[in-house]
C-alpha positions in Angstrom: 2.9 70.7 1.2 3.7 70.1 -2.7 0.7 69.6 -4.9 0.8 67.6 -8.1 -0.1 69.7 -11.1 2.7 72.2 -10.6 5.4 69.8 -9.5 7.5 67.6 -11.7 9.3 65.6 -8.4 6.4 63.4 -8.1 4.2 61.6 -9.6 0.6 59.8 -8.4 1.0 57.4 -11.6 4.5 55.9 -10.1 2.7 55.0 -7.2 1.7 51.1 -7.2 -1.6 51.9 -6.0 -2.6 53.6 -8.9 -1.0 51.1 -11.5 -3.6 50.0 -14.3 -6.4 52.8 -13.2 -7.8 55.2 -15.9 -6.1 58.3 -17.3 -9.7 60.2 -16.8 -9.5 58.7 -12.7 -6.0 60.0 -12.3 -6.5 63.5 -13.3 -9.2 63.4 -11.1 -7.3 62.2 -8.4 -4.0 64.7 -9.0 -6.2 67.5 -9.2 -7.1 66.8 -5.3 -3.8 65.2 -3.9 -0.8 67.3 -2.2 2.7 65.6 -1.4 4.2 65.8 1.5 7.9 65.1 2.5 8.7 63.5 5.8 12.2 63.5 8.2 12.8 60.4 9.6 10.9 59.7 13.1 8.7 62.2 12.2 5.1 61.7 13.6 2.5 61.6 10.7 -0.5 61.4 13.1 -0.8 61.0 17.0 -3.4 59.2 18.4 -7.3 61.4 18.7 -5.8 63.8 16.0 -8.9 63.9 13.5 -9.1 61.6 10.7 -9.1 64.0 7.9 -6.4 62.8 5.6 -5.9 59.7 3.8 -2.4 59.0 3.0 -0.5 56.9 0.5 3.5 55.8 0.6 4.7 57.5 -2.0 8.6 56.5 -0.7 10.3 55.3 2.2 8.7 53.0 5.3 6.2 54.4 7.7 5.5 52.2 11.0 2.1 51.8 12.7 2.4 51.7 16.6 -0.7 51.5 19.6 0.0 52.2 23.3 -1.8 50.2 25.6 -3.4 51.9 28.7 -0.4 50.8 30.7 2.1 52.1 28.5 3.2 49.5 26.6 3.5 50.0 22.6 2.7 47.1 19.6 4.2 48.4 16.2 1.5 46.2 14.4 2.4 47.6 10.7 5.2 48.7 8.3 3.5 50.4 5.0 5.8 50.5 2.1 6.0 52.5 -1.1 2.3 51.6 -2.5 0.7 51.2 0.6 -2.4 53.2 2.3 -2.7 54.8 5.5 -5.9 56.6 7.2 -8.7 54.6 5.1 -10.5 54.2 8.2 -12.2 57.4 6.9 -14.4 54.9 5.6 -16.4 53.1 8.5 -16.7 57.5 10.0 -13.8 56.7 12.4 -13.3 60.4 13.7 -9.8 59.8 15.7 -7.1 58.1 15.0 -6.5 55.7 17.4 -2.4 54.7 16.8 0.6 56.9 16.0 2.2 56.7 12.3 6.0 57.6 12.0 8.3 58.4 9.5 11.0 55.8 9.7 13.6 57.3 7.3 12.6 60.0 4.6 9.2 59.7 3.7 6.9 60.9 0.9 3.3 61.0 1.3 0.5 62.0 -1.2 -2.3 62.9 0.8 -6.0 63.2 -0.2 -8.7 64.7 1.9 -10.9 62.2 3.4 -14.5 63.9 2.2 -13.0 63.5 -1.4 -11.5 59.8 -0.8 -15.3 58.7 0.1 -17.1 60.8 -2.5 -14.3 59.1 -5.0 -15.0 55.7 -3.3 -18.4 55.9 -3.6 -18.3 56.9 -7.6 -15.3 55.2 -8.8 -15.3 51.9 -9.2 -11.6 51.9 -10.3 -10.7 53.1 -6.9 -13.2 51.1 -4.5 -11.7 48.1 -6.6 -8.1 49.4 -5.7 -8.9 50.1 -2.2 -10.8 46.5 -1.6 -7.5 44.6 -3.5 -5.0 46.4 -0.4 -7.4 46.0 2.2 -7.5 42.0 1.2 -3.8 41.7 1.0 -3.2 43.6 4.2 -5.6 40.3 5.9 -3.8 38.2 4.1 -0.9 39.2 5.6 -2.2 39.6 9.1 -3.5 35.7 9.0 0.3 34.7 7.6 1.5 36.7 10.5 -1.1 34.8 12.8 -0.4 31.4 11.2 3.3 32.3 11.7 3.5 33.5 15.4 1.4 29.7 16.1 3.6 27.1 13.9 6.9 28.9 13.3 10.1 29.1 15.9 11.0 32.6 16.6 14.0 32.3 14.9 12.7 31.4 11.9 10.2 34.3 12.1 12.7 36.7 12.6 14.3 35.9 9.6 11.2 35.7 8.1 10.4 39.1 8.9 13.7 40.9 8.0 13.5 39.0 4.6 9.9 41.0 3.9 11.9 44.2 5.2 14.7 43.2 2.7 12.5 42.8 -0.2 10.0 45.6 0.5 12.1 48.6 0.9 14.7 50.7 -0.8 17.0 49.0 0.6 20.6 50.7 0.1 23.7 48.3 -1.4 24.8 47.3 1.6 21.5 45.8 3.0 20.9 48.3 5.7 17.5 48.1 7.3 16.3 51.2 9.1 14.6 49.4 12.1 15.2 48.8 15.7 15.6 45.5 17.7 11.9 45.9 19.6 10.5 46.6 16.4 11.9 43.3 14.4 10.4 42.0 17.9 7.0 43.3 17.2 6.7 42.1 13.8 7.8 38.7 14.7 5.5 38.6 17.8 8.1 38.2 20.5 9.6 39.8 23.0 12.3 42.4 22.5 14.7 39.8 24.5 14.3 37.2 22.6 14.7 39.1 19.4 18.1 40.9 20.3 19.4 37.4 21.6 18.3 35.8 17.6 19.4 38.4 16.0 22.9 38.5 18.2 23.4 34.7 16.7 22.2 35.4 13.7 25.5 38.1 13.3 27.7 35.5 14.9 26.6 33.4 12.1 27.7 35.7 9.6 24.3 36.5 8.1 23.8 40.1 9.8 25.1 43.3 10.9 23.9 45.5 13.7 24.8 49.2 14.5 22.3 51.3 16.2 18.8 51.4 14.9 20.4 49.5 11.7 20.6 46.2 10.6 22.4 45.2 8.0 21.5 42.1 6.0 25.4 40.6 4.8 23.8 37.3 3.3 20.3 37.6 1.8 20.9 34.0 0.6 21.5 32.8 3.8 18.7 34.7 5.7 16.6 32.9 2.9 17.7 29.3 3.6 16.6 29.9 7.5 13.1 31.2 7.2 12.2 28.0 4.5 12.9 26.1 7.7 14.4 22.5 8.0 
């Protein structure tokens, strides 16, 4: 655990979330927030471990994954650098209910969630930041929705890797940390399908795939499929 004040390697103010809030809020806010550094597939939380912490990306991708009763797993959410994890502090939530992993480095500033609600509750700043990433995380979920109803797979797919693309730290050669169920889960399709479009998608020249990698060759390209015909 790194906390703020004595710690030069990161920043709260860097952090997207926080862009536009007051100086007075902030030093509020760093006096209370740790940092955390993450290996890749590390496990932030298991499911029924307490909800205590609420987290926000500092760097790197974290993915969001349920398991059903009979085993099978829906990775329903990918937070990026900006994004925030564990609000459900909120509505008294106790337990988590899904697992959050590290996929890649990850750093995490983490607050505890007695002083996110007390901070919520006072600061209008930060029930303001809070309400703006809630509302684009639903906006996002109906896309999704509206997607997975009027778009081909295919086109999904490509739709999908190009929010990857633009949303990460990516490296220069395009590589995308992220496995072939999991482009399948956030195109809302089965992992079959997805390995089969993203096989032709490589034969056309627009990707590369290695394991657990994919690596986008033609950006421009992977943009002319998912704006369709």
């Amino acid at each position: 655990m790194i906390r703020t004040p004595g710690n030069p390697r990161y920043s709260l103010r860097e952090c997207p979330f926080f862009h536009g809030m007051s100086g007075r809020l902030m030093d509020q806010i760093e006096e209370l927030i740790a940092f955390r550094e993450y290996e890749p597939r590390q496990v932030i939380f298991f499911p029924n471990d307490p909800c205590d912490l609420v987290y926000w990306v500092h760097t790197g991708r974290v993915k969001v994954t349920r398991v059903g009763d009979q085993g099978r797993s829906l990775t329903f959410r990918h937070a990026m650098a900006g994004d925030l994890l564990g609000e459900e502090c909120l509505v008294a939530r106790r337990c988590h209910q899904d697992y959050a992993e590290a996929l890649g480095p990850v750093v995490l500033g983490m607050l505890r969630s007695q002083d996110f609600r007390r901070l919520a509750r006072e600061e209008v700043e930060l029930c303001h930041a809070v309400a703006q990433a809630l509302c684009r995380r639903t906006m996002d979920l109906e896309q999704v929705l509206a997607d997975t109803i009027f778009v081909p797979v295919r086109r999904r797919i490509a739709l999908g890797l190009l929010r990857l693309y633009r949303q990460e730290e990516v490296p220069t050669d395009g590589t995308l940390r992220v496995t072939h169920q999991e482009v399948a889960n956030i195109a809302g399709t089965t992992r079959e399908t997805a390995t089969g479009v993203l096989h032709g998608l490589r034969e056309e020249g627009l990707l590369e795939l290695s394991n657990r990698r994919i690596i986008v060759v033609d950006p421009a390209g992977l943009e002319r499929l998912s704006a369709g015909p």
